[in-house]
N, C-alpha and C positions, 0 to 999 in steps of 0.2 A: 504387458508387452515390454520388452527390454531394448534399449537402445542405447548408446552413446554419441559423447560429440567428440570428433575429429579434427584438429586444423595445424596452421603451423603460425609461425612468429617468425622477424626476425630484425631483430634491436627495436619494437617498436612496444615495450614492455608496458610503459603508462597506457596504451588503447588493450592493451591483452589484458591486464587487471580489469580494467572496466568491462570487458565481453566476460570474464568468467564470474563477476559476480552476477551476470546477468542468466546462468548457464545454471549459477547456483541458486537461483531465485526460481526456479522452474516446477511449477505444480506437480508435476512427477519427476522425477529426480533420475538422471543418465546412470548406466552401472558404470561408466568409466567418462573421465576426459583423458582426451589423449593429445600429446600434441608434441612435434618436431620442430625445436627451436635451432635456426640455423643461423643465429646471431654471435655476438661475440662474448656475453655476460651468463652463466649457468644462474637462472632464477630460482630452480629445482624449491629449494627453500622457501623465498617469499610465496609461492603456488600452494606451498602446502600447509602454510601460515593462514591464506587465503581461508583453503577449504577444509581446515581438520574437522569443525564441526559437524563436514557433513559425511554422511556414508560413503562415497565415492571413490573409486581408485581412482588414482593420477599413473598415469603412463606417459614419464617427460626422456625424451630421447633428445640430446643435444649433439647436435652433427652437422655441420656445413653439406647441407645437401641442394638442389635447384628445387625449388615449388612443386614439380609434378611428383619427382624422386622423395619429398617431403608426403605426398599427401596419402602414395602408394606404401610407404614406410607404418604412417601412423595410421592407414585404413590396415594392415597388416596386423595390427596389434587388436581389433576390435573383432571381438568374439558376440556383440547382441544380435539380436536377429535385425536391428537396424541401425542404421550410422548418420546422423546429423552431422554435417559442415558446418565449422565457425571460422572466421578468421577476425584477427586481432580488432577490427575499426568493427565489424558487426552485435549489433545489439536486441536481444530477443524480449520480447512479450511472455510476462506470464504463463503464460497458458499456449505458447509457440508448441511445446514438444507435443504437451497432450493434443492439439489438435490437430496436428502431423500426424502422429501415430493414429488417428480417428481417422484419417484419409487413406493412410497405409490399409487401414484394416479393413474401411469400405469393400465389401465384395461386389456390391452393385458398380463401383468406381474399376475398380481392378487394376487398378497404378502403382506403377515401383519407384518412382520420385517424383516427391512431394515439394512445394515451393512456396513460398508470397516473395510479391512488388514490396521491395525497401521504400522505405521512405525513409529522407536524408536527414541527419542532426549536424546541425551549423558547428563550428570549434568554439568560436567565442562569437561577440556581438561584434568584432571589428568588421568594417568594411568589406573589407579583402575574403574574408572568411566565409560573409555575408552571402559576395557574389560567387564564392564558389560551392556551396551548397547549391541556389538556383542554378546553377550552370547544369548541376548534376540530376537534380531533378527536372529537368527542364526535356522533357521525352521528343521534343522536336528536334530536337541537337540530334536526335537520335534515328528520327524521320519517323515517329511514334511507335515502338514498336508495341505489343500487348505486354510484351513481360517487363515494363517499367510503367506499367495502369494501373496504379492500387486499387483500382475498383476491378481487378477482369477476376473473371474466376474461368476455366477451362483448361482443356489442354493448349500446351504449350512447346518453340522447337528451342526454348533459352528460360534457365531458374536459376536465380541468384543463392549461391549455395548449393544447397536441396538438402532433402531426406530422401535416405537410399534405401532401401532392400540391404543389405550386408552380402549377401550372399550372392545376389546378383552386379552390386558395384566390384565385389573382390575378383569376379570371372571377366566382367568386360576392362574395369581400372581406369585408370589416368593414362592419358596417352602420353609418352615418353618419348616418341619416336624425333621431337624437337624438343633441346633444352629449356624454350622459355614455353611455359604454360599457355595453352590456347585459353578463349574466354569458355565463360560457364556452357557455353552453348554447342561445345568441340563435345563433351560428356554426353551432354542430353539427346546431341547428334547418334553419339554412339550406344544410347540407348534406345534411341528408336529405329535403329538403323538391325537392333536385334526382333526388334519388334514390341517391344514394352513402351510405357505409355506415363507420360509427362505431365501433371498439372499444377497449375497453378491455383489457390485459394485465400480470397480477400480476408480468412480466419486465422489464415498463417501469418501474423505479424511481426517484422523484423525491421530494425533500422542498422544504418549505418553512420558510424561520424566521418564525417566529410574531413579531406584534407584542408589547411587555412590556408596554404599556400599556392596561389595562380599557378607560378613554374612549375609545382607539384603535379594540378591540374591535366596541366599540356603535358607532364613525362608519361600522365596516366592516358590521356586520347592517345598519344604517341605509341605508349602500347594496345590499347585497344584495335589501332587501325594492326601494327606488327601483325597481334595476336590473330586479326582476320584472314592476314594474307597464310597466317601459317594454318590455319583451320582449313580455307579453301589446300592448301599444298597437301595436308597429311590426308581429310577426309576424301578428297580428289573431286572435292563438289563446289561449283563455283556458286551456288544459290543452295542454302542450307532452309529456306523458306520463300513463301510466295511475296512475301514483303522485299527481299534481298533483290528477287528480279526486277518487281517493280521499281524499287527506286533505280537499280542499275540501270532500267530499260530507259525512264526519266532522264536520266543523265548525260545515255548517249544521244538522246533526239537532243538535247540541250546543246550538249559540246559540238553533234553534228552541224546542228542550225548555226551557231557559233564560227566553225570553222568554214560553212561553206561561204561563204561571207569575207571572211581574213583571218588569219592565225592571229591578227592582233586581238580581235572579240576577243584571246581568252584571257586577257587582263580583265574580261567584264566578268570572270565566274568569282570573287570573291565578294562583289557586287552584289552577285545574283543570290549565293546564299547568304549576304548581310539582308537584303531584302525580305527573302522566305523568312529567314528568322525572327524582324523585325515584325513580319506581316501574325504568326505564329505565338510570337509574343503577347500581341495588342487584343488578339484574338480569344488565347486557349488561356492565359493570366493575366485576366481582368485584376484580382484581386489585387497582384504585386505592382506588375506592368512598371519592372526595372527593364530600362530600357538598354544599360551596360552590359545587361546579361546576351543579348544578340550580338552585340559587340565581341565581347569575350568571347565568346561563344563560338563566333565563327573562326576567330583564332585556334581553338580546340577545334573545329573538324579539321583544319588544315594541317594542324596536328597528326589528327587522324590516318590523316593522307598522306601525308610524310613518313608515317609508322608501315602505314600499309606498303607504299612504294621500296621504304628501305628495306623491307622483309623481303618481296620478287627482287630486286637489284644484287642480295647479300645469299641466295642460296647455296651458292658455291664456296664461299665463305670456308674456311677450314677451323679460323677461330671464332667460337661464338661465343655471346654470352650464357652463360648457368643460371641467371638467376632474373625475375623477373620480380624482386620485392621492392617495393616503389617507396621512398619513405615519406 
């Protein structure tokens, strides 16, 4: 079965070296990597340094392009009958492609993207680095969803990455219709939305290296929440899963109960999820039970929420941003 990996860069070269030799360490070997650097440094060369040993074409396109216009660029280029996503901080397992491609091929399964739950790689042992690894694996931040459970295996409406079908990512694409990329789940959206079918598997192993930087952190919830508000605006669906309602539905009896009382309560909502988090913490990681990471943490949903808000507040906007690469 033939496949490649697809992704883009951009000026973040030392995390892109480390994903490709991970790409080229892979039990069966991709017919092509491909990938659209829209940074400011042609690496063309050091790529090819990387990988001459192995049989592999390199298809490097350097062009100041936005992420979506980046990934429809270099999925354009991939002729296998399937297409692995990488992007520069992602890190694969051995035996990541071959067991993808085992899932693709399931006919009992019948799935046209394939996925696993990342598990996070710290930067270094500093502090700082420390707590933004937990921040990121920390799935309550997240109000637990299934696709950040390295143990779930099933279908799923959100896959970090994926493995596509080729044939059926090139017909549905990356949606373009907003310059900044929605999250992995805007895709997955628009693939079940044709009616094809999403899973997730605890055999498909990938990690990612975590940013060292807090501020990094928050730029990154800050687009997470953006990229939500622009998912609900493009897909035209305010609940993309049953989880999505629930916690919305949670919120408003909160903020109602909240306000019916005083507009002042709602200085008590940073409160309320320092709390859950704290409560979540003590709870679901026993083992670490850092207690900074609720802290921080609640910092980054609020983040979140700033991301989300600026996104409904700026649709009218005339000038947008192009690019959503976060360094």
């Amino acid at each position: 079965m033939s496949y490649s990996f697809f992704g883009t860069c951009c000026n973040d070269h030392p995390q892109l070296f480390g994903c490709l030799k991970t790409i080229l360490n892979q039990s069966i070997s991709p017919e092509r990597i491909i990938l659209v650097d829209s940074g400011d440094v042609n690496i063309e060369q050091e790529i090819l340094q990387i990988i001459k040993k192995n049989k592999i074409k390199l298809v490097y396109i350097f062009k100041k392009m936005s992420r979506v216009e980046s990934l429809n660029l270099a999925l354009d280029m991939s002729f296998s009958k399937y297409s692995f996503r990488f992007d520069s901080r992602s890190r694969f397992a051995k035996d990541y492609a071959k067991n993808a491609l085992l899932m693709l091929s399931n006919g009992n399964l019948n799935i046209d993207v394939v996925g696993g739950v990342p598990t996070v790689i710290k930067s270094s042992n500093k502090f700082e680095s420390k707590v933004c690894a937990e921040i990121m694996e920390s799935s309550y931040l997240y109000f637990f969803p299934k696709h950040r459970n390295t143990k779930f295996n099933g279908f799923s409406s959100s896959i970090y990455l994926g493995c596509f079908s080729t044939k059926i990512l090139k017909n549905i694409r990356f949606n373009e219709k907003d310059p900044l990329i929605s999250e992995d789940s805007l895709i997955i959206h628009d693939f079940l939305e044709k009616g094809f079918k999403a899973y997730i598997s605890s055999n498909i192993q990938v990690s990612y290296v975590c940013r060292d930087s807090f501020l990094n952190i928050l730029k990154l919830f800050y687009t997470y929440g953006y990229c939500r508000a622009n998912t609900i605006l493009v897909s035209k669906k305010l609940f993309i899963s049953l989880r999505h309602f629930f916690v919305f539905f949670v919120l408003i009896i909160v903020l109602g109960n909240l306000l019916y009382f005083s507009y002042l309560n709602l200085l008590l909502i940073p409160l309320i999820f320092m709390i859950f988090n704290l409560f979540s913490e003590l709870i679901f990681y026993r083992k670490r039970r850092n207690l900074s990471v609720p802290i921080y943490g609640t910092l980054c949903q609020f983040a979140w929420i700033s991301g989300f808000l600026t996104k409904l507040l700026c649709i009218f906007r005339v000038n947008k941003s192009k690019s959503n690469f976060i360094s």
